[in-house]
Chimera marker file (.cmm) of the C-alpha trace (Angstrom):
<marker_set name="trace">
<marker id="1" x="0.000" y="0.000" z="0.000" r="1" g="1" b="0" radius="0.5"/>
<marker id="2" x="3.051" y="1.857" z="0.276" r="1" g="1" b="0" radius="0.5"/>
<marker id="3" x="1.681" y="4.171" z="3.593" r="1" g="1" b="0" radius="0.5"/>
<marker id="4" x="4.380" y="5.896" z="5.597" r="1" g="1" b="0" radius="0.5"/>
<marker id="5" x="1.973" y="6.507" z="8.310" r="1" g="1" b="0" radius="0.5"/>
<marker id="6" x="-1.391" y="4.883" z="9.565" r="1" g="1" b="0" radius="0.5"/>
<marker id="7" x="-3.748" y="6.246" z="12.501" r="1" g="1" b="0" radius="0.5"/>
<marker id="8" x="-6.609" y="4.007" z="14.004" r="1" g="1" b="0" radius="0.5"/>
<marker id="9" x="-9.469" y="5.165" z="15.748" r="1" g="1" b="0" radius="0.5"/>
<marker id="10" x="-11.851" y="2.376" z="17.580" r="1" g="1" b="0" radius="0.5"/>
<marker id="11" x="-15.574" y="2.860" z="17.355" r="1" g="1" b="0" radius="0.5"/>
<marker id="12" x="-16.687" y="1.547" z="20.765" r="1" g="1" b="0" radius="0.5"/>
<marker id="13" x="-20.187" y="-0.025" z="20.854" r="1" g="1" b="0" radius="0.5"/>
<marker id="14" x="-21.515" y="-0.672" z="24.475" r="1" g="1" b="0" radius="0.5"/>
<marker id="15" x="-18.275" y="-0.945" z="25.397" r="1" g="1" b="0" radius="0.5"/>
<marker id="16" x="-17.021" y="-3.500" z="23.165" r="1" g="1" b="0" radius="0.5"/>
<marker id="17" x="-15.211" y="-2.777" z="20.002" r="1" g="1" b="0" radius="0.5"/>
<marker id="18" x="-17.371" y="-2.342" z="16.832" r="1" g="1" b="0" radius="0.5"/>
<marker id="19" x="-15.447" y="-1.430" z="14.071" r="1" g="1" b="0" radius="0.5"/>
<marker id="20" x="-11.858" y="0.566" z="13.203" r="1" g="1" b="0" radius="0.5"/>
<marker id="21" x="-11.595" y="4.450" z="11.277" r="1" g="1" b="0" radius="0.5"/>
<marker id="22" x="-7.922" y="3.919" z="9.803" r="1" g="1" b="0" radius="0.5"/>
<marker id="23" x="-6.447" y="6.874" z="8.103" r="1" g="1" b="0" radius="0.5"/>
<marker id="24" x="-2.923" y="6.466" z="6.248" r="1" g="1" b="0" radius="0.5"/>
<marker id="25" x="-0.647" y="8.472" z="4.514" r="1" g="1" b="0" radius="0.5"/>
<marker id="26" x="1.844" y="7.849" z="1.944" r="1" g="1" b="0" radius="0.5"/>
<marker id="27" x="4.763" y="9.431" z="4.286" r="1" g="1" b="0" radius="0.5"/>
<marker id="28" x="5.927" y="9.427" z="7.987" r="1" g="1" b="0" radius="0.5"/>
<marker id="29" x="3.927" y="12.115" z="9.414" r="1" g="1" b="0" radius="0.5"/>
<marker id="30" x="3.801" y="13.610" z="13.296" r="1" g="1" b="0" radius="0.5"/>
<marker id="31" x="0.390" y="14.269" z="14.628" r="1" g="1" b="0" radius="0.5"/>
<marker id="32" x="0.259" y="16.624" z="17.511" r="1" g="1" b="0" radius="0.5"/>
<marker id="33" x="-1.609" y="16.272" z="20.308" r="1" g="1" b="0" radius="0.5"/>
<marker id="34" x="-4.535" y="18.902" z="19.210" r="1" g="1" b="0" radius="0.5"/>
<marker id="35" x="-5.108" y="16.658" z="15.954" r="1" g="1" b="0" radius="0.5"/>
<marker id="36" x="-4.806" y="13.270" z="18.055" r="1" g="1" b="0" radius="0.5"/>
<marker id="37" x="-7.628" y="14.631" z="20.491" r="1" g="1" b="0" radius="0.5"/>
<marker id="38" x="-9.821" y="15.843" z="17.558" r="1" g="1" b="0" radius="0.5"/>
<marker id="39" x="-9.499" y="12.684" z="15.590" r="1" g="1" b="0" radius="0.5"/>
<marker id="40" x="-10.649" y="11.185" z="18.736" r="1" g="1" b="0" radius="0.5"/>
<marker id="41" x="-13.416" y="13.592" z="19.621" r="1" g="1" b="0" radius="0.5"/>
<marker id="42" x="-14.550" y="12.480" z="15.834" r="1" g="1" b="0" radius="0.5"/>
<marker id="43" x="-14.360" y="8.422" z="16.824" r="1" g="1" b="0" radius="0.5"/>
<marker id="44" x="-16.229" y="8.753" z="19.860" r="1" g="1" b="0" radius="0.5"/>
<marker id="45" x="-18.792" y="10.894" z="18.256" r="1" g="1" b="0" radius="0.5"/>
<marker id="46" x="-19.174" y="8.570" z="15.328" r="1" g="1" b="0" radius="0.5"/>
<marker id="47" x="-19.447" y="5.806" z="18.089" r="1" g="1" b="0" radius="0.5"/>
<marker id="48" x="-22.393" y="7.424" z="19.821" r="1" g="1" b="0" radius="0.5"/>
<marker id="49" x="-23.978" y="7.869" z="16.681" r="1" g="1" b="0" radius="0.5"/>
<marker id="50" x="-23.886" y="4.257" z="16.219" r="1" g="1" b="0" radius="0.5"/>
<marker id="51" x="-25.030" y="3.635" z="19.486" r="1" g="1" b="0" radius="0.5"/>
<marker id="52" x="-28.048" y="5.811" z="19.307" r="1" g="1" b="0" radius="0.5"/>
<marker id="53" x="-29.016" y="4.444" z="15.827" r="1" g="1" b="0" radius="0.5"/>
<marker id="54" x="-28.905" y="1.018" z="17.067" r="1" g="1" b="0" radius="0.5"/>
<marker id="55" x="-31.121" y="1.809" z="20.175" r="1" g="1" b="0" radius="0.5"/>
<marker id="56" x="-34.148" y="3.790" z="17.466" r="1" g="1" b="0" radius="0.5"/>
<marker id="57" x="-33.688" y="0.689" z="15.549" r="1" g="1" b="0" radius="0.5"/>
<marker id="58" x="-34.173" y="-1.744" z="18.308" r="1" g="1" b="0" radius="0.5"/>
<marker id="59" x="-37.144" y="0.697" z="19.433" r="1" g="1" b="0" radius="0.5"/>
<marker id="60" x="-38.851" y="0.762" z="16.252" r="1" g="1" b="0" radius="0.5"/>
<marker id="61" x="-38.772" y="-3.375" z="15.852" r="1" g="1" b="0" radius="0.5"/>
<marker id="62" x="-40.396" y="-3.456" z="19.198" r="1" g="1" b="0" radius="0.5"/>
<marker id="63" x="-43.169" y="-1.095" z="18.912" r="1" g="1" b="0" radius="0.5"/>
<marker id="64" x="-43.874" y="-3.088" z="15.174" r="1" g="1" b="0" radius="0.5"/>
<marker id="65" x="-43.906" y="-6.502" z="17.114" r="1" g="1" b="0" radius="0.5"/>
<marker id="66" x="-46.326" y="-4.781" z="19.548" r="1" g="1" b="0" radius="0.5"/>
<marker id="67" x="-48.219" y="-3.853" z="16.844" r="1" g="1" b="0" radius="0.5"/>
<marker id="68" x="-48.639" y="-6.903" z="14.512" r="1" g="1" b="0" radius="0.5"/>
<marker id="69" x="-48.887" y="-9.241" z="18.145" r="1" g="1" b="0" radius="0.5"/>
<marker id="70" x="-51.977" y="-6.767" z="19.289" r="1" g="1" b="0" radius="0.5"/>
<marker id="71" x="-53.694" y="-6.974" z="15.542" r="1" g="1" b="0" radius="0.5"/>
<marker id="72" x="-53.318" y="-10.941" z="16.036" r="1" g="1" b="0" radius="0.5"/>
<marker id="73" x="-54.947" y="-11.162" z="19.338" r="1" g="1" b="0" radius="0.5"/>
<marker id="74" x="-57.444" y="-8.870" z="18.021" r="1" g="1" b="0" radius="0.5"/>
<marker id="75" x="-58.327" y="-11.135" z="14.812" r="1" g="1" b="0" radius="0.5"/>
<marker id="76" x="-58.112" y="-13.873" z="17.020" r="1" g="1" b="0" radius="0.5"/>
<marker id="77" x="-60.962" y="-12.752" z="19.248" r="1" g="1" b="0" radius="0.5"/>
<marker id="78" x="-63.033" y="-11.608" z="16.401" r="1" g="1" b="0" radius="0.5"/>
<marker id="79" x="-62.588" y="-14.861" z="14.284" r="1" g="1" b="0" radius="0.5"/>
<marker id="80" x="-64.942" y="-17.757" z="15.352" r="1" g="1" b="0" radius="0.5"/>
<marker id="81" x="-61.768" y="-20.112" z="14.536" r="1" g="1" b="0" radius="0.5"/>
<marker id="82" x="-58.395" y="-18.388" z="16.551" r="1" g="1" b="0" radius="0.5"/>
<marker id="83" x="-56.425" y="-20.101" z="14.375" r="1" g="1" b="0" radius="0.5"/>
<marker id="84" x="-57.911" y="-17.435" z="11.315" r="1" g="1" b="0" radius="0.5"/>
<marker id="85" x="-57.085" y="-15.032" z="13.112" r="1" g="1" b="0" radius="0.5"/>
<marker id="86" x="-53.297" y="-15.945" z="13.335" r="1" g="1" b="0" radius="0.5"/>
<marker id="87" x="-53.118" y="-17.097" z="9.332" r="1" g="1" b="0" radius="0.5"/>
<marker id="88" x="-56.219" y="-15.782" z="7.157" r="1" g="1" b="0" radius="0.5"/>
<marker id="89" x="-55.392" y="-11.738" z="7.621" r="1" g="1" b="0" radius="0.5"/>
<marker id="90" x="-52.896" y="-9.514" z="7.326" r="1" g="1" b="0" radius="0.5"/>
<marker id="91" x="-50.454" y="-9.039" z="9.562" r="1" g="1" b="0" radius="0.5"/>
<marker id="92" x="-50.534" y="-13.155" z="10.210" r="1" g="1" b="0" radius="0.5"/>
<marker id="93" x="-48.274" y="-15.152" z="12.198" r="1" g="1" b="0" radius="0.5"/>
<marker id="94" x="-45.045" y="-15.639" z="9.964" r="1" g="1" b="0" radius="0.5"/>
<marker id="95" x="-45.230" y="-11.894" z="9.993" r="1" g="1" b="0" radius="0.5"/>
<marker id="96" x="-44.456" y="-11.784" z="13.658" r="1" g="1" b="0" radius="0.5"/>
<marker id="97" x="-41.535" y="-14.018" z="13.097" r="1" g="1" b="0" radius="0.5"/>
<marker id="98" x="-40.553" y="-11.972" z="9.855" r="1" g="1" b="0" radius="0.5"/>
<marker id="99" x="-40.352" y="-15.414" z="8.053" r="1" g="1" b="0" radius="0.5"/>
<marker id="100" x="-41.213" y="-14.873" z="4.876" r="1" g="1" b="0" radius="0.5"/>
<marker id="101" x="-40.548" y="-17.822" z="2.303" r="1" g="1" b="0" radius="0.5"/>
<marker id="102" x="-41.233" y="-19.809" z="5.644" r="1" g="1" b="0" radius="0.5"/>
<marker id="103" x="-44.052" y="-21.854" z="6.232" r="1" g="1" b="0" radius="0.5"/>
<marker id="104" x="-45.400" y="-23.109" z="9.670" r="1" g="1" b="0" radius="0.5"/>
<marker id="105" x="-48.120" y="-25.578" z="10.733" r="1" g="1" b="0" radius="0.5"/>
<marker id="106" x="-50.548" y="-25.329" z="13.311" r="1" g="1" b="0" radius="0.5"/>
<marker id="107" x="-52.669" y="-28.136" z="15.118" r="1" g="1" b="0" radius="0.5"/>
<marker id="108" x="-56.155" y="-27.107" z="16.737" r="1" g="1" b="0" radius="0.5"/>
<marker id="109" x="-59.064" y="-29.149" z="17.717" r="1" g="1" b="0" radius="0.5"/>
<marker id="110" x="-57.777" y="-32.201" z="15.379" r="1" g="1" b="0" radius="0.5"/>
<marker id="111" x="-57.076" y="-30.204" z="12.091" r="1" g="1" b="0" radius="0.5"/>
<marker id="112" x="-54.084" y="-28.761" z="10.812" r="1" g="1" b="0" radius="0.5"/>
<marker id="113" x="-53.472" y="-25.328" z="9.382" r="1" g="1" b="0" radius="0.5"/>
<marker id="114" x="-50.561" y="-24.583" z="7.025" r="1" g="1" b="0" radius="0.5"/>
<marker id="115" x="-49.319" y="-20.789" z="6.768" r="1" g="1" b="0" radius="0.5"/>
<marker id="116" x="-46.641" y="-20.192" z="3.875" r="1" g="1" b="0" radius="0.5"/>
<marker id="117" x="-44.346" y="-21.650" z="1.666" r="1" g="1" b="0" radius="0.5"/>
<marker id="118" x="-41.609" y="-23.795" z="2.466" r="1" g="1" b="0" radius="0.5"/>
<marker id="119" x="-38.167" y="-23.101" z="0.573" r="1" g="1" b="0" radius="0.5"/>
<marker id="120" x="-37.477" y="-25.051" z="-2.216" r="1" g="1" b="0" radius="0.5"/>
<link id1="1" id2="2" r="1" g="1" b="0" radius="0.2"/>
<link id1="2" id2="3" r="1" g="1" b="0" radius="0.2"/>
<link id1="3" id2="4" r="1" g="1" b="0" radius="0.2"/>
<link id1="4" id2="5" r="1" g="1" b="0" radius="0.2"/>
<link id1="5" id2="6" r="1" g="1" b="0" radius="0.2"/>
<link id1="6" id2="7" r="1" g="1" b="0" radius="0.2"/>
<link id1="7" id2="8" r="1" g="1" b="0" radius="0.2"/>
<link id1="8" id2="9" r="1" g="1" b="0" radius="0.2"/>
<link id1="9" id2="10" r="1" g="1" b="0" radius="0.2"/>
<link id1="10" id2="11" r="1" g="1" b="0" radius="0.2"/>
<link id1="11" id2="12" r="1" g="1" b="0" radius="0.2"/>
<link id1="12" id2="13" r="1" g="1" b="0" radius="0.2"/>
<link id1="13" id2="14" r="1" g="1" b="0" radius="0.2"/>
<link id1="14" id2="15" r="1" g="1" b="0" radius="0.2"/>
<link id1="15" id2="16" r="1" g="1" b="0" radius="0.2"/>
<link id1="16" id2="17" r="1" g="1" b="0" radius="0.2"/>
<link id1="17" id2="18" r="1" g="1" b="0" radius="0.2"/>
<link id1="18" id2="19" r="1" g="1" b="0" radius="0.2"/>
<link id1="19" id2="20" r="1" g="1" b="0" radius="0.2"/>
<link id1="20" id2="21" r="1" g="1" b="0" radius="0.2"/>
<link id1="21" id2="22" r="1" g="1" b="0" radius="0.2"/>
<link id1="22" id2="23" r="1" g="1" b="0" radius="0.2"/>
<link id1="23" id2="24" r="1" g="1" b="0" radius="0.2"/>
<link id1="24" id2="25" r="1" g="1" b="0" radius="0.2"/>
<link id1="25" id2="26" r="1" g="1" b="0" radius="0.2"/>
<link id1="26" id2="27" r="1" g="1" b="0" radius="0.2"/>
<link id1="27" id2="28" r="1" g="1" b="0" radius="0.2"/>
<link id1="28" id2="29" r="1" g="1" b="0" radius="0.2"/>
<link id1="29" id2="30" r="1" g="1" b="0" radius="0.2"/>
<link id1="30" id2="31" r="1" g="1" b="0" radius="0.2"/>
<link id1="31" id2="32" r="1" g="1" b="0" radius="0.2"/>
<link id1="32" id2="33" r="1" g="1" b="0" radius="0.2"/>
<link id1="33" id2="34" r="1" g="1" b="0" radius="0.2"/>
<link id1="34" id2="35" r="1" g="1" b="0" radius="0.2"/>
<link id1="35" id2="36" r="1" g="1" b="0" radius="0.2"/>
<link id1="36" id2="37" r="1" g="1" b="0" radius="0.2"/>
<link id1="37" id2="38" r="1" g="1" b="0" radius="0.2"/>
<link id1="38" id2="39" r="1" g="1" b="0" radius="0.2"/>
<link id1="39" id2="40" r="1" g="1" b="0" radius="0.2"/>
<link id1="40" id2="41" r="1" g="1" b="0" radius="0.2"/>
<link id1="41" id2="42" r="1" g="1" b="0" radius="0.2"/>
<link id1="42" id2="43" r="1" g="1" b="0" radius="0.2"/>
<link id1="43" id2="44" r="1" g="1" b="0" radius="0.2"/>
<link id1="44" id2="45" r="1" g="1" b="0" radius="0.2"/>
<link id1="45" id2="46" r="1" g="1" b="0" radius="0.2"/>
<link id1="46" id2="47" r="1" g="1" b="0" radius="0.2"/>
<link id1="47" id2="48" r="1" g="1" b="0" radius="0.2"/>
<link id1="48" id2="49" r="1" g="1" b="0" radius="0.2"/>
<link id1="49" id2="50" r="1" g="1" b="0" radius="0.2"/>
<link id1="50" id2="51" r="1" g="1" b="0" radius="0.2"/>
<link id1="51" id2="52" r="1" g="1" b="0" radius="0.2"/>
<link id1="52" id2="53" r="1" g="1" b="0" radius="0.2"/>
<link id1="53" id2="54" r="1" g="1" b="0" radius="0.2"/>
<link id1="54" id2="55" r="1" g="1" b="0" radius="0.2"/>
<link id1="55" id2="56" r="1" g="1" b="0" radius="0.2"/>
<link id1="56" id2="57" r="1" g="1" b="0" radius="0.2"/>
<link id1="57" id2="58" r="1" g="1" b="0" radius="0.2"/>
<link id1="58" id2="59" r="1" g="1" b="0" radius="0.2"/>
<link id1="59" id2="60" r="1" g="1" b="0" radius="0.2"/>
<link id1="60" id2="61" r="1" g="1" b="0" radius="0.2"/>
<link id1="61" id2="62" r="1" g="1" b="0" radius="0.2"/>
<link id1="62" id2="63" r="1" g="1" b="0" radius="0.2"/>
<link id1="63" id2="64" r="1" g="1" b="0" radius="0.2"/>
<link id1="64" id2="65" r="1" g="1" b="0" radius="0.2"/>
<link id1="65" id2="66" r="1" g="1" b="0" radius="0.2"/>
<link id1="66" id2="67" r="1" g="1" b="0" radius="0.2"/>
<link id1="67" id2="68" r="1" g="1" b="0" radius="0.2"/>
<link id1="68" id2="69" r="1" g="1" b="0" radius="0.2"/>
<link id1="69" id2="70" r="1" g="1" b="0" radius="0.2"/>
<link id1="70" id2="71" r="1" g="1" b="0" radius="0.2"/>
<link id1="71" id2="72" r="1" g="1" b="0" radius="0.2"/>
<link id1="72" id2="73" r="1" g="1" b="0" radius="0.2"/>
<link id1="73" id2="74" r="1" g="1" b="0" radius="0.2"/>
<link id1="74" id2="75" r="1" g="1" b="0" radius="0.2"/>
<link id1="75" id2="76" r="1" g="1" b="0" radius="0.2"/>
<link id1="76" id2="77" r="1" g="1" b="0" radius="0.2"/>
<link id1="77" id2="78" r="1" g="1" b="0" radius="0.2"/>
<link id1="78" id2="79" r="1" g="1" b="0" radius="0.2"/>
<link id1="79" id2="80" r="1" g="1" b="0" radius="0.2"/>
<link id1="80" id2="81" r="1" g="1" b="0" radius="0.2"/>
<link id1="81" id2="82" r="1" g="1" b="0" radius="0.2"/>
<link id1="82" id2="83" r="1" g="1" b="0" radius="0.2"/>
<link id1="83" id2="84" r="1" g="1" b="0" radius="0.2"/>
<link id1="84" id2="85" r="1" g="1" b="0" radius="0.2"/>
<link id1="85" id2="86" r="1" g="1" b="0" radius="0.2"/>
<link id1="86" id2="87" r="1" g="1" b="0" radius="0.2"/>
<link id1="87" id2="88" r="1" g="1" b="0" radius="0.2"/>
<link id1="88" id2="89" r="1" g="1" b="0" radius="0.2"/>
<link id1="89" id2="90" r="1" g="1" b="0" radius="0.2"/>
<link id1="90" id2="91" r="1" g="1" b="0" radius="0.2"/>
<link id1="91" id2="92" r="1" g="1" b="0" radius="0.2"/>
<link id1="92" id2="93" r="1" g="1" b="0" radius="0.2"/>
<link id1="93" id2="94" r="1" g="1" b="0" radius="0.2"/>
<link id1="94" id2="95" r="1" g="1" b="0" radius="0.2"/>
<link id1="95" id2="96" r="1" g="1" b="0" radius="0.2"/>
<link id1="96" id2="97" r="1" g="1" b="0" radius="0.2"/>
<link id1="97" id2="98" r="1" g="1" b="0" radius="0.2"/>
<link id1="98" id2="99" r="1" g="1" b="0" radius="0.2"/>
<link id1="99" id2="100" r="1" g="1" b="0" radius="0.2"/>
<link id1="100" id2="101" r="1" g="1" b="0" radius="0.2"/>
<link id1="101" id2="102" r="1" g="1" b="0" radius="0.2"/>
<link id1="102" id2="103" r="1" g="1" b="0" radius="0.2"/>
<link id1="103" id2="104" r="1" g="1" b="0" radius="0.2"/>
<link id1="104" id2="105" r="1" g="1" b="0" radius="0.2"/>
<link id1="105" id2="106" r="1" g="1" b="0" radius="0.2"/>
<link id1="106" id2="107" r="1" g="1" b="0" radius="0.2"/>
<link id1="107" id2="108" r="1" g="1" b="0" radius="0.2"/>
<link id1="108" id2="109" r="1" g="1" b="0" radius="0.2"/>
<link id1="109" id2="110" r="1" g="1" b="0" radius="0.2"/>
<link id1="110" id2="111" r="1" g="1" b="0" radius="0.2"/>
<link id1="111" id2="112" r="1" g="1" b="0" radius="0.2"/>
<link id1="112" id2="113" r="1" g="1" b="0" radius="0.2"/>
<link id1="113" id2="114" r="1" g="1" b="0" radius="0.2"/>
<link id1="114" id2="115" r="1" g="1" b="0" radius="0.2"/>
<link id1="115" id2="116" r="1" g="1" b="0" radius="0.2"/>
<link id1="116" id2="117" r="1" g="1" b="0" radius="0.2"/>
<link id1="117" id2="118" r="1" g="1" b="0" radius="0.2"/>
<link id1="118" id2="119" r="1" g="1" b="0" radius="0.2"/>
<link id1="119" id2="120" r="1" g="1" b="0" radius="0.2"/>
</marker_set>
């Protein structure tokens, strides 16, 4: 690669290491300690942005389990079979799982009930 000089910066994940900034240049160069600082200002920055995009993500699957689990109790109470309500509508059951090119069976009062495709 023909670097002279290479800085690494760790992006820190609840504590644990998540990933590397490395920044090289093709010859030997001193970095005082003003730049050092900044560059690391930048990492940790970049590290809680990380953080905090991982925690709205992990928010945002929650609430939409919430949701598709309430609409299947509620179709599950309003259809005279609860099985419907877990496979004939919209959010149904593999949609809870997020299986999709899944299928799944279900047994109830001696019948079965088959949701989905199975992969090929």
């Amino acid at each position: 690669m023909a670097v002279g000089a290479t800085m690494t910066l760790p992006l820190i994940d609840d504590g644990k290491l998540w990933g590397l900034i490395a920044c090289h240049h093709a010859t030997p160069r001193l970095i005082d300690t003003d730049a050092r600082l900044g560059a690391r200002m930048v990492a940790q920055l970049a590290s809680a942005q990380l953080n905090l995009k991982e925690s709205l993500e992990d928010m945002r699957y929650g609430a939409q389990l919430r949701r598709i689990h309430n609409r299947l109790l509620q179709r599950m109470e309003e259809e005279e079979n609860l099985v419907h309500g877990l496979v004939k509508h919209s959010p149904n059951m593999l949609d809870l799982a997020d299986a999709s090119g899944a299928a799944a069976a279900i047994y109830y009062s001696n019948e079965w009930t088959i949701i989905g495709v199975p992969p090929q």
